[in-house]
N, C-alpha and C positions, 0 to 999 in steps of 0.2 A: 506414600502413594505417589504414581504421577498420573498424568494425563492418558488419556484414550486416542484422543486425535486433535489436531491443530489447525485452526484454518485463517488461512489470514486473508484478508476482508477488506478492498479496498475501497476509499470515500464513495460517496454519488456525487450528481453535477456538483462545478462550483458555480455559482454568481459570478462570472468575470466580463461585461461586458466590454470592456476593452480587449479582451483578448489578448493578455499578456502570460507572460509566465511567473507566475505566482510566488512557486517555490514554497519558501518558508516565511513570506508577507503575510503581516496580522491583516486581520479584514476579509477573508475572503472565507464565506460563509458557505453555504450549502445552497442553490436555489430551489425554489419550491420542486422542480422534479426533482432535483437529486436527494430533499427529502424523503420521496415516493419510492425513489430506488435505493434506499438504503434499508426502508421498510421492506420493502421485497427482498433483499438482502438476508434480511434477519427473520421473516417469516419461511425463506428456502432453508435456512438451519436448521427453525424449531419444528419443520414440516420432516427433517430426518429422524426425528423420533429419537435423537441421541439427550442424552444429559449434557448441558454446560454448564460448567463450574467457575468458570471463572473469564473478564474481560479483561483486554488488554488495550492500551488506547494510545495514540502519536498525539502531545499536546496540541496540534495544531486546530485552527477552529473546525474545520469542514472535517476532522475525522471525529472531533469529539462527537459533533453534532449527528454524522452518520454512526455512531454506537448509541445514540439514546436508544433508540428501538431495540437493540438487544440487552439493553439496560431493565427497560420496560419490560420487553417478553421472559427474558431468564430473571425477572428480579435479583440483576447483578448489580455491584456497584464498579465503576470502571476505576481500572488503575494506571494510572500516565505514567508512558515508559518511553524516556527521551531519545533512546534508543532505534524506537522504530521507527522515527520523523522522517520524512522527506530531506535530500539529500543540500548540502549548500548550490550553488550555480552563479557565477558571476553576471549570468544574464539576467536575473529576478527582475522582474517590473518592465520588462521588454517585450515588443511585440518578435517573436523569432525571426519572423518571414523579412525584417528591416538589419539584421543583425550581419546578414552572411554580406551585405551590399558595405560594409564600414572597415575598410582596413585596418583600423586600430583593434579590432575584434580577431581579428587572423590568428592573435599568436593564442588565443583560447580557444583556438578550434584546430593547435597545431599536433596534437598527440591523443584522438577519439580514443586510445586503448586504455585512457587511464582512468578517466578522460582528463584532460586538462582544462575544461571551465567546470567543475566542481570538487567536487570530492569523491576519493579512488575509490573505484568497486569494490577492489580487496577490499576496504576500510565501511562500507556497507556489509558486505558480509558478514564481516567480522561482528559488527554490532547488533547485526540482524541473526546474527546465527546464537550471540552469546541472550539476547534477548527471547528466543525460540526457545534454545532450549533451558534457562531459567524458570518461563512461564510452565515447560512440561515437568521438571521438577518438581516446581511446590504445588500444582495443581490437585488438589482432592480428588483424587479420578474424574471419570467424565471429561467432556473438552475442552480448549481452548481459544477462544475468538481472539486475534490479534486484529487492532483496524487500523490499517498502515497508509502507503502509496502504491503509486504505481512503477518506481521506479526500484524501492525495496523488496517491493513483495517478485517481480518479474527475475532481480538478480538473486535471488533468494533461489527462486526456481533455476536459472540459468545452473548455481553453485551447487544446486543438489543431485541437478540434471548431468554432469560432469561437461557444462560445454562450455565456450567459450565466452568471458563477459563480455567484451566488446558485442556489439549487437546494436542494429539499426531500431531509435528509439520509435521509428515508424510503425513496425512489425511487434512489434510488446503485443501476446500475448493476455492481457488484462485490463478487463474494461470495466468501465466505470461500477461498483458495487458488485464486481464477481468474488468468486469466492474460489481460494487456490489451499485445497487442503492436503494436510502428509500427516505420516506417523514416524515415530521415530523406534527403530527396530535395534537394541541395542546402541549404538553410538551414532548408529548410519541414521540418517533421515531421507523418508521417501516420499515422493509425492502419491495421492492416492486416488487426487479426484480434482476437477475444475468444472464449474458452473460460472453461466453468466444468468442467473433469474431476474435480473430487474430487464425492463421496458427502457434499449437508451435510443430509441429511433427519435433521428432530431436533435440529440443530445450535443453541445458543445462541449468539445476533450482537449482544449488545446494549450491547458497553461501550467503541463504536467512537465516535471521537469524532465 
């Protein structure tokens, strides 16, 4: 059997008051909203009245923590898949808005196409795509929860959309705890539907890579 539909499900807040960019830094947990919104998250799935069979989780702390709730609600047990993590960035542990003022930084912000302060789109795709569709494979019908970032789950949609990855990280598409789901029709993968059900008025979004 495979899956029915796929949705990939990004964290809620994190806890950063410093306001840096995160990345792939241990520590940085979930804050009490973005608990709130991960539950809304997981309660807009189970409110579709579909079957989910099975979870999918980015080791990092703030995704694990936003799949408890559909751990809890689907009595699933999550499975960590290194593949879906948040992407590397030379800039981790920086505030962004100090970054573009240091000329030793220039030559990481000299080829946005690739980009060249982390790691290649292509090379997300690729991991994101072989990650997608492995999970639709062995999934026992019903669906799929993937709970990723915001920089996977956005290029994921760019590469299915047929557009172009370069794209201003400003305008992304995907907010904190929305949900970006597709089906995959034969070999092609479609996008079929995007919600944003959590509450993020107020919310702090700034340490996404």
């Amino acid at each position: 059997m495979s899956a029915d539909r796929l949705h990939l499900v990004r964290h809620g807040e994190v806890d950063n008051p410093g306001r840096v960019l995160y990345g792939r830094l241990p520590g940085f947990g979930l804050s009490p909203d973005g608990r709130r919104m991960a539950r809304q998250a997981a309660e807009y799935v189970r409110s579709l009245e579909r079957s989910v069979s099975a979870l999918v989780v980015s080791p990092l702390q703030r995704t694990r923590e936003s799949a408890e709730p559909f751990a809890e609600l689907f009595a699933l047990e999550p499975v960590i898949d290194e593949r879906v993590i948040e992407p590397t960035n030379v800039f981790e542990g920086r505030r962004m808005g100090r970054v573009f003022y240091n000329p030793l930084n220039w030559r990481h912000l000299a080829r946005p196409a690739l980009p060249s302060w982390g790691e290649a789109y292509e090379s997300i795709v690729a991991r994101m795509r072989a990650a997608m569709d492995d999970a639709w494979d062995t999934a026992d019908g019903g669906d799929v929860v993937i709970v990723s970032h915001q920089l996977p789950i956005w290029i994921s949609h760019l590469s299915i959309a047929g557009g172009a990855l370069r794209h201003d990280p400003r305008r992304r598409r995907c907010a904190l705890s929305s949900v970006t789901s597709f089906e995959r029709r034969g070999d092609r993968w479609v996008e079929v539907d995007y919600a944003e059900p959590a509450s993020t008025a107020g919310a702090v979004d700034v340490g996404a890579v």
